[in-house]
DOVOKE-314312 format. One line per 3 residues: number of its first residue (from 0); for each residue x negated, y, z negated of C-alpha. Coordinates in nm, 2 decimals. Layout:
N
NUM = X/Y/Z  ...
END
This chain:
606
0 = -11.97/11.28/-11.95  -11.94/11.44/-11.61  -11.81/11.73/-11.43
3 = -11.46/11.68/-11.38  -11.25/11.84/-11.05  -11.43/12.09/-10.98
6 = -11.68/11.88/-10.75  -11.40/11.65/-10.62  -11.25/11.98/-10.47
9 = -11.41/12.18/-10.16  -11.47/12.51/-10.33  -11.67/12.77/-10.19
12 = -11.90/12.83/-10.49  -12.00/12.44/-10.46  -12.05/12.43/-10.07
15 = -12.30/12.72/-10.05  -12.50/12.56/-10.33  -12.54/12.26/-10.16
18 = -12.86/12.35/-9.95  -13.17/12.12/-9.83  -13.43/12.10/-10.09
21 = -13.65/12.37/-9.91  -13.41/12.60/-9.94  -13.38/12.54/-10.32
24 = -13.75/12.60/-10.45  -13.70/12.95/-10.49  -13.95/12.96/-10.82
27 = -14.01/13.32/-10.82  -13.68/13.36/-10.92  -13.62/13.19/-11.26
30 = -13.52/13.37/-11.53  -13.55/13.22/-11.91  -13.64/13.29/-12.24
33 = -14.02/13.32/-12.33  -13.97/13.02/-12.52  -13.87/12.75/-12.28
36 = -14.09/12.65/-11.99  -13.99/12.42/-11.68  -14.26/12.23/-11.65
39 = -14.08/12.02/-11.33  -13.82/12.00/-11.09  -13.73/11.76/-10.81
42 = -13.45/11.74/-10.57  -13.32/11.44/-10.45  -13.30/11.32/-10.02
45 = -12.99/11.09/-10.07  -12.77/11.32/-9.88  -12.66/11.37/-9.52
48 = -12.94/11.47/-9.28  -13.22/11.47/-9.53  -13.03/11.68/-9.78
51 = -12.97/11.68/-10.15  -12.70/11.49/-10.24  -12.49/11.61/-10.57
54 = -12.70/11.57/-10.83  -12.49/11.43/-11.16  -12.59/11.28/-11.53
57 = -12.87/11.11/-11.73  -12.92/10.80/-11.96  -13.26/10.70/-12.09
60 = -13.41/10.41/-12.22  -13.78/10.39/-12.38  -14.01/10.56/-12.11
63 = -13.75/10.58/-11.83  -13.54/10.81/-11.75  -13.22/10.73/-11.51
66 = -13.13/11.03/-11.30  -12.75/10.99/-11.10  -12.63/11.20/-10.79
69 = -12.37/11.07/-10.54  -12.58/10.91/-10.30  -12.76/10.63/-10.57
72 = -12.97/10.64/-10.87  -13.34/10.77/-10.97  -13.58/10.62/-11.20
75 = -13.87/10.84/-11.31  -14.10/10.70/-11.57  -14.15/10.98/-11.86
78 = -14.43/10.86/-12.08  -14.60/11.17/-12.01  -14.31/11.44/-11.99
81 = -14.49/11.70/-11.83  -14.55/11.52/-11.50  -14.23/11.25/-11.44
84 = -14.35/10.97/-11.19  -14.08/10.83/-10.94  -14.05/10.47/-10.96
87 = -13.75/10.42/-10.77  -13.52/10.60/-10.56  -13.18/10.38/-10.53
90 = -12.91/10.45/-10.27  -12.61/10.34/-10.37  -12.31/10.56/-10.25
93 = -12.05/10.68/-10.50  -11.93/10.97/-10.70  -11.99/11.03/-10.96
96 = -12.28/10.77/-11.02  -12.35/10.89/-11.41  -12.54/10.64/-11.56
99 = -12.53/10.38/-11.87  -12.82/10.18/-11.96  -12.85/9.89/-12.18
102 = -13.23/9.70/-12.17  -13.24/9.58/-11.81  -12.88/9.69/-11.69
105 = -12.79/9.99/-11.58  -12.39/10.05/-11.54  -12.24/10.36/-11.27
108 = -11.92/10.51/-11.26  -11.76/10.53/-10.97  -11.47/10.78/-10.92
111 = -11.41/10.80/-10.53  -11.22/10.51/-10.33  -11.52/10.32/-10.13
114 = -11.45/10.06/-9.88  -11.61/9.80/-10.12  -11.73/9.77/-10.43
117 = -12.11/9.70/-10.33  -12.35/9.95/-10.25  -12.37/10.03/-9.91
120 = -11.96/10.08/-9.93  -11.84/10.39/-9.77  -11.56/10.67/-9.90
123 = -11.30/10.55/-9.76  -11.06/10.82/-9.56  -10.79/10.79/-9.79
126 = -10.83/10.80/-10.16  -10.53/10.58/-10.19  -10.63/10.35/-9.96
129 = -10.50/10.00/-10.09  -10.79/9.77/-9.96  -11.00/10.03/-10.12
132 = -11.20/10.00/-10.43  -11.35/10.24/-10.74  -11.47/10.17/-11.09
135 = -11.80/10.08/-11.27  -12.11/9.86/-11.07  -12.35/9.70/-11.27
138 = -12.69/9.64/-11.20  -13.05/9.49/-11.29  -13.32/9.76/-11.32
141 = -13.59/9.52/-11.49  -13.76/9.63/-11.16  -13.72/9.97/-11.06
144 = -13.88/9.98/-10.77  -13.62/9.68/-10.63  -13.28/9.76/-10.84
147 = -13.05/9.48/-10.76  -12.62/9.49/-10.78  -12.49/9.22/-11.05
150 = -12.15/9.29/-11.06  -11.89/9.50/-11.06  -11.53/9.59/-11.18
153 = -11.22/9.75/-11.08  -11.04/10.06/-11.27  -10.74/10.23/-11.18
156 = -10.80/10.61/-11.11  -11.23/10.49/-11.10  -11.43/10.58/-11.34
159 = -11.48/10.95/-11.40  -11.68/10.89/-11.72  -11.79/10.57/-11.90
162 = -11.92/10.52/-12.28  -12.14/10.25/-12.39  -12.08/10.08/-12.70
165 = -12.29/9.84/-12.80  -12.04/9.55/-13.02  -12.33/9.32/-13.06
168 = -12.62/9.13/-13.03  -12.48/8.96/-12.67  -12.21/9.21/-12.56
171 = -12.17/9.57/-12.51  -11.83/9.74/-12.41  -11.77/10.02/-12.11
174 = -11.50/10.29/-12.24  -11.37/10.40/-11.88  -11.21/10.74/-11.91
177 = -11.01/10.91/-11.58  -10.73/11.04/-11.44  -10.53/11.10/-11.15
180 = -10.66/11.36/-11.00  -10.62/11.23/-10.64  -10.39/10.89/-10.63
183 = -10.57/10.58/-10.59  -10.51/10.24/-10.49  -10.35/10.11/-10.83
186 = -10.33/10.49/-10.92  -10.08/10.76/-10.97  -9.69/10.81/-10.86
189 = -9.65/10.64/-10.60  -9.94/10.34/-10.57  -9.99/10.37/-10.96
192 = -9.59/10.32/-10.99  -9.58/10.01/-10.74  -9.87/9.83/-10.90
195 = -9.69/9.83/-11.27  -9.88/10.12/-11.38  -9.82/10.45/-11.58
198 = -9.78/10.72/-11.34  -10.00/10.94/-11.57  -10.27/10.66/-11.61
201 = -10.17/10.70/-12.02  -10.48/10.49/-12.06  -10.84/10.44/-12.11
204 = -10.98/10.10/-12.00  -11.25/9.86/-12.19  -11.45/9.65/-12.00
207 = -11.66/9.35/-12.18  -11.98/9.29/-12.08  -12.17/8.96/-12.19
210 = -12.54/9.08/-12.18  -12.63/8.72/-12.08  -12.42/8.70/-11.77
213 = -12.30/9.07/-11.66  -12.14/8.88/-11.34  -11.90/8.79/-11.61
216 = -11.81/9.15/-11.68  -11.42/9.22/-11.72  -11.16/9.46/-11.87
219 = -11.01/9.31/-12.20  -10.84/9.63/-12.34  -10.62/9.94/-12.20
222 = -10.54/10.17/-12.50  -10.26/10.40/-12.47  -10.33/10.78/-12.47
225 = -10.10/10.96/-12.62  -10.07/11.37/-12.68  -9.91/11.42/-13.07
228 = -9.75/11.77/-13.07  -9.73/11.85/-12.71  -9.41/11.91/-12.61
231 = -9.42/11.73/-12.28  -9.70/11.51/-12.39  -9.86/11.52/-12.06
234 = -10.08/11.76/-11.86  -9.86/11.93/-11.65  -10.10/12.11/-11.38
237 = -9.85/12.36/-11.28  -9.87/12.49/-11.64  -10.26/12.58/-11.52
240 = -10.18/12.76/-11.20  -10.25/12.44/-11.03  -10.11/12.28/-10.71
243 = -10.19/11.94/-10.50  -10.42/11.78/-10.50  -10.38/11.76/-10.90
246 = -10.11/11.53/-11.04  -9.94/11.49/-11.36  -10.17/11.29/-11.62
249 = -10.23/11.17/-11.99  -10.57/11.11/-11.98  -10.96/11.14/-12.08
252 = -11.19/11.26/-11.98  -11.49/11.28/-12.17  -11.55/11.05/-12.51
255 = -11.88/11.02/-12.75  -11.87/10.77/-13.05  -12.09/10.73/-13.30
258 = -12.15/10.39/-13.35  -12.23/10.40/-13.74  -11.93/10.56/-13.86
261 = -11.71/10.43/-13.64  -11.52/10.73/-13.47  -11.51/10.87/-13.18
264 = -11.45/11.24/-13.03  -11.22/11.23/-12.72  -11.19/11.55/-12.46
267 = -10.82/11.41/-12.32  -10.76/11.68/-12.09  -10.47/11.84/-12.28
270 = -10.62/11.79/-12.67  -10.93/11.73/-12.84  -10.86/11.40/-13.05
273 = -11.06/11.19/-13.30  -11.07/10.83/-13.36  -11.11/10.55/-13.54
276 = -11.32/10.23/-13.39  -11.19/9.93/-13.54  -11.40/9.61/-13.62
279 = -11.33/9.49/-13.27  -11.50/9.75/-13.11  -11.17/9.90/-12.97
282 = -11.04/10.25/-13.07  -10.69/10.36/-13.25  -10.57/10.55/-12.99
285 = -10.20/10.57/-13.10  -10.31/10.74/-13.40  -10.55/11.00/-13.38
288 = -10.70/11.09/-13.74  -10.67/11.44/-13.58  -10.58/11.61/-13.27
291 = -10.70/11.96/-13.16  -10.54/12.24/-12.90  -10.64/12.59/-12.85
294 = -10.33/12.72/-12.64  -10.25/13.07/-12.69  -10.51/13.39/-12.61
297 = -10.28/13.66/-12.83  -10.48/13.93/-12.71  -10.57/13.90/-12.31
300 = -10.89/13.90/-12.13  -11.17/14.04/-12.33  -11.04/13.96/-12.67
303 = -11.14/13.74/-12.91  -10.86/13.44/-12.87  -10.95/13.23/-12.60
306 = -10.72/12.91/-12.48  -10.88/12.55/-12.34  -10.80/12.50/-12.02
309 = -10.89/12.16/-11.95  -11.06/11.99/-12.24  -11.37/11.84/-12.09
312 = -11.64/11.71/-12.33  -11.68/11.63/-12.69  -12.05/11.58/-12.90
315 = -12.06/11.50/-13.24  -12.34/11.61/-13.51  -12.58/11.33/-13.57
318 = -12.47/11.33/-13.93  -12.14/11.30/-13.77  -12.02/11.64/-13.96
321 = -11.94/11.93/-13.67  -11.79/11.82/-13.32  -11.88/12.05/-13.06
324 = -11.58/12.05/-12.77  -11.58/12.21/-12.42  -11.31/12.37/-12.20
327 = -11.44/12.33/-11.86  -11.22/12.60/-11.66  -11.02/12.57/-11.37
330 = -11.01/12.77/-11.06  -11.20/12.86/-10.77  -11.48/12.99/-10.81
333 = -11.57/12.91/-11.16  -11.37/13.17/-11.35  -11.34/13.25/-11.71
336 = -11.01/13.41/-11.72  -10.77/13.15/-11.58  -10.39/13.19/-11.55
339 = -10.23/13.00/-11.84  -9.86/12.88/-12.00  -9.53/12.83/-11.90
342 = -9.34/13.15/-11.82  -9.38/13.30/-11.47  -9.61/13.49/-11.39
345 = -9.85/13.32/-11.63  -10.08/13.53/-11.86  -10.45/13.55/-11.81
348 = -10.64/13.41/-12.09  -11.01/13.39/-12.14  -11.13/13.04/-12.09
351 = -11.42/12.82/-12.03  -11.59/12.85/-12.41  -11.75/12.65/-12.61
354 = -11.59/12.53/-12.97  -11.73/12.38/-13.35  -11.48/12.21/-13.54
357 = -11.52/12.04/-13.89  -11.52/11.67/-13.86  -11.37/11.59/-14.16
360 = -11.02/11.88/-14.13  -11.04/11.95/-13.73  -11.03/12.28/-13.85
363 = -11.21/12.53/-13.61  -11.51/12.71/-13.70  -11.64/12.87/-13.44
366 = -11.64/12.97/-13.07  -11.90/13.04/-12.84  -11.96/13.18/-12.44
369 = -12.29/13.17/-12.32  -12.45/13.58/-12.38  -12.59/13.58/-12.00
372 = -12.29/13.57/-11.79  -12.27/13.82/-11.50  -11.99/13.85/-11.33
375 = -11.79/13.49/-11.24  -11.96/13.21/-11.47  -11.87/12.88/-11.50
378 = -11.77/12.69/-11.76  -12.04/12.48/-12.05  -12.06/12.11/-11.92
381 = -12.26/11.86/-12.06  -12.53/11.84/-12.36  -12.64/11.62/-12.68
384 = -12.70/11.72/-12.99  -13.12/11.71/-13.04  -13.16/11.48/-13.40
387 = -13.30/11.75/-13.54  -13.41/11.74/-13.95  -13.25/12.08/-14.09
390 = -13.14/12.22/-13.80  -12.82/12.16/-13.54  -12.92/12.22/-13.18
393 = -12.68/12.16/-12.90  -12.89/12.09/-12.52  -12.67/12.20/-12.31
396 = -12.54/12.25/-11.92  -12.37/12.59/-11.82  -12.34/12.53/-11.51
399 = -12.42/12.89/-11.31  -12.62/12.94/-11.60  -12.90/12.63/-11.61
402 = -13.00/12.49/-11.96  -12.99/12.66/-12.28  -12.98/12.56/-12.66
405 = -12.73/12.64/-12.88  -12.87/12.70/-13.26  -12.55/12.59/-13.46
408 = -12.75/12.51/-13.81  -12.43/12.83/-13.95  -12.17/12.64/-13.77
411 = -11.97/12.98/-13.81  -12.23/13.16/-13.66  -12.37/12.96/-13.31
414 = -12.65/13.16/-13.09  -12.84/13.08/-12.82  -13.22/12.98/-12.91
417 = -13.39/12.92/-12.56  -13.22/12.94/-12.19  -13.33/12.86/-11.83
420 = -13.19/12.91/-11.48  -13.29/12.86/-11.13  -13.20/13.12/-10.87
423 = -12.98/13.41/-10.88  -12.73/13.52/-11.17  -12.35/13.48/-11.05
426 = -12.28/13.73/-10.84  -12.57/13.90/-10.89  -12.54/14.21/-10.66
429 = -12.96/14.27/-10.65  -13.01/13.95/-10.49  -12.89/13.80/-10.11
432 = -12.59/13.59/-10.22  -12.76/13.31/-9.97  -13.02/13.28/-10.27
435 = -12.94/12.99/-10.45  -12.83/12.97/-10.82  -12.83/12.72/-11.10
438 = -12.53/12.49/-11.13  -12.64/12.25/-11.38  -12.42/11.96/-11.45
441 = -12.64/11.77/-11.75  -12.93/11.92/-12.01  -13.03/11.70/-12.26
444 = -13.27/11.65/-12.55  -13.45/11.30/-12.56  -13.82/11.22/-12.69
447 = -13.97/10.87/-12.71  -14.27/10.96/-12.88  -14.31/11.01/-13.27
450 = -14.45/11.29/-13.45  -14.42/11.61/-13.15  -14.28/11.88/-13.43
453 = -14.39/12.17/-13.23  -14.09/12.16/-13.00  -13.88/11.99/-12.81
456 = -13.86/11.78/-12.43  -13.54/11.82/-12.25  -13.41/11.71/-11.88
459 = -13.14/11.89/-11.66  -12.96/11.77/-11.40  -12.89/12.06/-11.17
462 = -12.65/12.00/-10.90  -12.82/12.14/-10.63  -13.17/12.17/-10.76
465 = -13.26/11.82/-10.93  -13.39/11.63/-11.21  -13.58/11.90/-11.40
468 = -13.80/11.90/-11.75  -13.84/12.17/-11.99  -14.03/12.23/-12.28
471 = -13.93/12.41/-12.55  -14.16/12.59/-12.82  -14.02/12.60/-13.15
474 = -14.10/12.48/-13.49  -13.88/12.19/-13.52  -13.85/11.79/-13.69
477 = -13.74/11.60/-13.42  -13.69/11.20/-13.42  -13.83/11.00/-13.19
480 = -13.59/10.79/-13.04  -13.60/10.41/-12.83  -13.29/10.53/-12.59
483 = -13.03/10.78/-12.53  -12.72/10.76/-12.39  -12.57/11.06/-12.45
486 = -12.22/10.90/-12.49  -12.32/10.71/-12.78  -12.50/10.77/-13.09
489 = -12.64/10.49/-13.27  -12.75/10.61/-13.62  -12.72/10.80/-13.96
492 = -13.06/10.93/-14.02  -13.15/10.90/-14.38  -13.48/10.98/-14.58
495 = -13.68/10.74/-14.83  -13.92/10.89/-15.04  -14.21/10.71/-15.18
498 = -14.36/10.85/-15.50  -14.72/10.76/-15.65  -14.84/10.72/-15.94
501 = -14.51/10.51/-15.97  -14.51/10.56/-16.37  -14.57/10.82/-16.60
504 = -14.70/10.91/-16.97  -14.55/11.19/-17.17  -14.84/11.52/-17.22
507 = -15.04/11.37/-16.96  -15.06/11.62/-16.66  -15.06/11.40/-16.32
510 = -15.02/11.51/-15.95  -14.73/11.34/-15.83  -14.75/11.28/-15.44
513 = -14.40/11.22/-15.26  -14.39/11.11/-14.90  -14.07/11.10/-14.72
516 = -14.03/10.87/-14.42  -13.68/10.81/-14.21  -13.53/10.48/-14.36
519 = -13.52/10.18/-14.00  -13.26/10.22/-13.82  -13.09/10.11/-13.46
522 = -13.28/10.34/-13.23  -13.51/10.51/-13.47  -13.85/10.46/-13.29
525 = -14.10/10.37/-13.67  -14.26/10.51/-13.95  -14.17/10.89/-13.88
528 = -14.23/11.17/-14.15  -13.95/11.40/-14.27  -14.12/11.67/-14.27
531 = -14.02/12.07/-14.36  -13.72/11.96/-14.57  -13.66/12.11/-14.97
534 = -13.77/11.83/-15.22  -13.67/11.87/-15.56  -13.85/11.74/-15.87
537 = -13.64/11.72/-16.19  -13.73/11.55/-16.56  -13.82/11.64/-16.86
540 = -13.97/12.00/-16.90  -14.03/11.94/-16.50  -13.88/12.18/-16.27
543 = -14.02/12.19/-15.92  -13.89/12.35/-15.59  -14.09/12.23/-15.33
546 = -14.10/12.16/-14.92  -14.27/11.88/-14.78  -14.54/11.95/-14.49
549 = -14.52/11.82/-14.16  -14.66/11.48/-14.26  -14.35/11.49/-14.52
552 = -14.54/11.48/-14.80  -14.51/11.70/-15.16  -14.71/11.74/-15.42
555 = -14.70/11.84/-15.79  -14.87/11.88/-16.10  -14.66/11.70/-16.38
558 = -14.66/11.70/-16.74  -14.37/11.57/-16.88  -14.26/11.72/-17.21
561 = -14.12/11.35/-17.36  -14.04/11.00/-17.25  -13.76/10.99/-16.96
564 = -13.72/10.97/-16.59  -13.88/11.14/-16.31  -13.62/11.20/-16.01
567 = -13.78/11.36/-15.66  -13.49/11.42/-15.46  -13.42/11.53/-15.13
570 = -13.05/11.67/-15.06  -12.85/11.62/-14.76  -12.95/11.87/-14.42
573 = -12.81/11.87/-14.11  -12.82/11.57/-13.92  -12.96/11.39/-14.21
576 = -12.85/11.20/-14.57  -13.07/11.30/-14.82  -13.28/11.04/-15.07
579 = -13.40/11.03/-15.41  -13.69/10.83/-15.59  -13.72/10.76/-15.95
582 = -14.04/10.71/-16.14  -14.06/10.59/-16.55  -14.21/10.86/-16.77
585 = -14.34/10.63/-17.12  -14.35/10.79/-17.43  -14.69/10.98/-17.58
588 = -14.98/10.81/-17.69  -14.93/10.75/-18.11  -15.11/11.04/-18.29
591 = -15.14/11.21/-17.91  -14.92/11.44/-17.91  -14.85/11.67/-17.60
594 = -15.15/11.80/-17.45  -15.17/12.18/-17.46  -14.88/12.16/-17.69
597 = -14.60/12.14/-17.46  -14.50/12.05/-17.06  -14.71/12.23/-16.76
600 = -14.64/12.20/-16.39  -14.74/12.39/-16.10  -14.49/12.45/-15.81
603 = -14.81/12.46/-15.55  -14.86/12.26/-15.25  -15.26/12.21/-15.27
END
C-alpha cells in the first residue's frame, strides 16, 4: 500500500523535499492538534552522499517495527513506544521497499528494474532493460542486526504493492499488485507483448511461499483484472491529462483483505472493487461482488461532487462493515483539481478525497478532504483502521499534510480527531518555501501491549522526514495486537461475557457482576477487557441499562419477579460482534414469596 507515480516521476514538489536530515529537523515549526504529540522522529542515511533516502511503508510484528525507504529496510524495537531503539539499519537498494512480515521473514516489493535481484543490485538505466530484474525479495530477520537475502521472485511490471495472506499453518501467499507505469522487462506494449503478456498487465500475481523453505517461493496464480462497466475497460491516461511516461493499464494498485471473512477491497486504478477469497486462498477476480467509480464532478471546482482520479488505496472496518477508499491525484505538484474526461478541453474536477462506502451495497456514504489544506495539497495515502471498541478511527497519511485521524464512528458524517505535520503548510506564503514540509507516505495505528485505554500509539513514515511516533490522548478501547500488516486483517473481534452468581432465585435480590473479555483470536494479544461498551440486562421484572468500566465489568442489583432466564447482552459496536450470557433464575422458596412484595433492581454501577 504505497504511493503510486507520483514518486516514480521527477516532480518538483518531491525534489525540494528531499533534503539531508539536518535540513529537516525544523521542530519549531510543527503544527498539530493539542491532542496528538510526536514524541520521535528519525531520518534515515541510505541515500546518496549521506542523505535521506525516500522514506516508504510499515509492517510490524510483536515489539518490532519494520520501517522501508528506497535505499533498504529499518528495524527499531518498540517495546517502549516513546523512545524506538534501532536494531538494524539494512541497505538493500530498491523502490519501493514496503514491507511484509511474517515471524522471521520479512518480504519487499520491488518496483524499479535493478541489475539483479540481490541486494547490492543497481537501477538499472533502462526500465525495460531485458537482463534486468524487479519483483518481491525475501529475507530472514530472526537477527536484525545481520538481516540475510533468502530468495527472491520475479513479477512483471515489479511489485508496486504486495498483500500478505496467511493460507496456513506452513504457507503464506504474496498478492503482487502493479502496473505499467514505465515498461519493463516482461512488461507493457512492446516487451510485455513479446514475452506473451497482456499489454495492460490485466493481472495481479500470487506468489506461494512455504514458510519452511522460502528459497522455494514461486508464483502459482495470475488473476485477471477486469473493469465491469467501463466502457474501454482500461485506464486510458490521456483521459487524465496524462502523457508518457504513463501507459495504458488494467491494473491494481492497492488491495487489503480481511482474512476472516474472506473478501478483499481492491483500489484497481480505474474502480474500487470487492472480492471474494475462495478456499484456496485466491480471489474471484472476474466477478467482483461490487465495483465502485466516482466519475463525474457535475458542479466544477469547489462544489460538492468530486471525481477519483486514480484509485489508490482501500481499508476495510475491522468488523469488515465500511470500506474507506482513496483517490490519490495526479499532476504536478500535488493538485486537487485535476483535468478529467473525455471531451477536449477536459473539465476540472475536484479530486484527491477521501470516500466511506457500505460494505454490504457499495453504496457511498460519505466523502471527506482533509480541513487543513492551504493552497496545493496532496492527495490522502496510506492508513489502518485502529481496532477500536465503539468507535471507527482511520490513521492516516495526507501527504503535505503529516498524520491525522479520521473519526468515522457516523460514517455519514467523518471529521478529523487529532492531526500532525512537520514543516511548513503547502504554499504557505509566511514561511521561506526552502522550509521543508511534511509529505507523509504511511501513518498507522499499532499497539502490542494490552490494556493502554487512555489513547492511542501510531508511526508515520514521512518521506523526507522519517520514521516518526505519535501519541494520541483520547479516551479510547483499543486491542492490543501480536502484528500488523496493514494489508491484512486477521480477525472479527467478538465479546464474551462472564456472569457470577451463575444462577438465580426468584425475590432474592443479588448483585449480578458481568465481565466482558475479547473471545481468542488470530492476533488478539490475551485476556483483554471490553470495556466502555452498553450492556443490557433483561428477565423477569429486570430491566437494566448499563456500561461496563474500563476493566469491562457491570454490575446490578437483581431481584427477579418469577422463575425464568437472566440474559446480559452486549449488542454489536463498531469494529466488534456483540455477546450475550444467560444465567437460570429458579423459582421462589415454597411459602416465600417475593421479598418486598415484588422485583427491585438498581441501574447503579457501585
Amino acid at each position: 500500500m504505497r504511493r503510486s507515480v507520483r514518486l516514480l516521476l521527477p516532480f518538483a514538489l518531491l525534489a525540494a523535499l528531499v533534503l539531508t536530515p539536518t535540513a529537516m529537523a525544523v521542530h519549531n515549526l510543527d503544527q498539530h492538534s493539542s491532542n496528538m504529540t510526536k514524541l520521535f522522529q528519525s531520518p534515515n542515511t541510505s541515500g546518496a552522499q549521506g542523505g535521506s533516502a525516500t522514506n516508504s511503508d510499515l509492517a510490524f510484528w510483536g515489539d518490532r517495527a519494520y520501517v522501508g525507504n528506497y535505499g533498504g529496510i529499518r528495524v527499531y524495537n518498540i517495546a517502549n513506544p516513546a523512545s524506538p531503539q534501532l536494531l538494524g539499519d539494512f541497505r538493500c537498494n530498491g523502490a519501493q521497499n514496503d514491507a511484509a512480515v511474517w515471524g522471521n521473514l520479512m518480504f519487499t516489493a520491488i518496483d524499479r528494474t535493478q541489475s539483479g535481484p540481490n541486494c547490492g543490485s543497481t537501477d538499472t538505466a533502462a526500465h525495460d532493460d531485458p537482463a534486468g530484474w524487479e519483483g518481491v525479495r525475501i529475507f530472514n530477520v530472526s537477527n536484525p542486526a545481520a538481516i540475510t537475502q533468502v530468495g527472491s521472485v520475479y513479477s512483471d511490471c515489479g511489485a508496486h504493492t504486495i498483500t500478505l495472506n496467511p493460507v496456513s499453518v506452513s504457507t503464506v501467499h504474496l498478492w503482487v499488485s502493479s502496473y505499467p507505469l514505465r515498461p519493463g522487462p516482461t512488461c507493457g506494449p512492446v516487451r510485455g507483448v513479446a514475452a506473451g503478456k497482456d499489454a495492460l498487465h490485466g493481472v495481479i500475481q500470487i506468489i506461494e511461499v512455504p514458510l519452511a523453505n522460502p528459497s522455494a517461493a514461486r508464483e502459482i496464480a495470475e488473476p485477471r483484472l477486469v473493469y465491469p462497466g467501463d466502457p474501454d475497460n482500461r485506464f486510458d491516461p490521456a483521459e487524465h491529462n496524462l502523457g508518457p511516461p504513463f501507459l495504458m493499464m488494467r491494473a491494481c494498485h492497492d488491495i487489503q483483505i480481511h482474512t476472516k471473512l474472506r473478501i478483499a477491497a481492491a483500489a484497481c486504478a480505474e474502480q474500487g472493487q470487492l472480492w471474494r477469497i475462495g478456499a484456496d486462498g485466491i480471489p474471484d477476480t472476474m466477478n467482483p461482488i461490487w465495483v465502485v467509480d466516482e466519475v463525474t464532478d457535475s458542479d466544477g471546482p469547489g462544489g460538492g461532487d468530486t471525481q477519483v482520479d486514480f484509485w489508490h488505496s482501500a481499508t476495510f472496518s475491522w468488523d469488515g462493515k465500511i470500506i474507506n477508499f482513496i483517490d490519490e491525484s495526479f499532476g504536478s505538484g500535488c493538485p486537487t483539481v485535476t483535468p478529467t474526461g473525455l471531451t477536449t478541453p477536459k473539465p476540472m474536477s475536484d479530486s484527491g478525497w477521501m470516500f466511506f462506502y457500505d460494505a454490504a451495497t457499495g453504496q457511498k456514504i460519505s466523502q471527506m478532504m482533509s480541513p487543513r489544506r492551504t493552497g496545493t495539497y496532496c492527495s490522502a495515502h496510506l492508513g489502518n483502521v485502529a481496532p477500536t471498541i465503539g468507535k471507527y478511527l482511520l490513521f492516516n497519511a495526507w501527504y503535505t499534510g503529516g498524520s491525522d485521524i479520521v473519526d468515522f464512528t457516523n460514517p455519514s458524517t467523518p471529521f478529523e480527531a487529532g492531526y500532525y505535520y512537520t514543516g511548513r503548510a503547502p504554499a504557505d506564503p509566511t514561511l521561506p518555501q526552502t522550509t521543508p514540509a511534511a509529505n507523509t507516505w504511511s501513518h498507522y495505528w499499532y499497539e502490542n501491549q494490552v490494556g493502554d485505554d487512555d489513547g492511542a500509539w501510531s508511526y508515520g513514515n514521512d518521506i523526507p522526514g522519517g520514521f516518526q511516533v505519535f501519541r494520541t490522548t483520547m479516551p479510547i478501547v483499543d486491542i492490543g495486537l501480536t502484528r500488523m500488516n496493514p494489508q491484512t486483517q486477521e480477525d472479527v473481534f467478538q465479546c464474551r461475557i462472564a456472569l457470577a452468581p451463575g444462577s438465580l432465585r426468584a425475590g432474592q435480590s443479588r448483585t449480578v457482576r458481568a465481565t466482558a473479555r475479547l473471545r481468542p483470536g488470530t492476533a488478539i494479544l490475551p485476556n483483554q477487557a471490553v470495556g466502555d461498551v452498553p450492556v443490557r440486562f433483561r428477565g423477569p421484572g429486570v430491566f437494566g441499562n448499563l456500561r461496563a468500566d474500563r476493566n469491562g465489568v457491570a454490575r446490578l442489583s437483581v431481584n427477579a419477579s418469577r422463575r425464568g432466564t437472566l440474559t446480559v447482552s452486549i449488542p454489536d459496536v463498531p469494529n466488534m460482534r456483540g455477546c450475550r450470557a444467560t444465567a437460570r433464575i429458579a423459582a421462589a422458596p415454597r411459602g416465600g414469596g417475593v421479598a418486598g412484595g415484588g422485583a427491585g433492581l438498581t441501574g447503579r454501577r457501585p
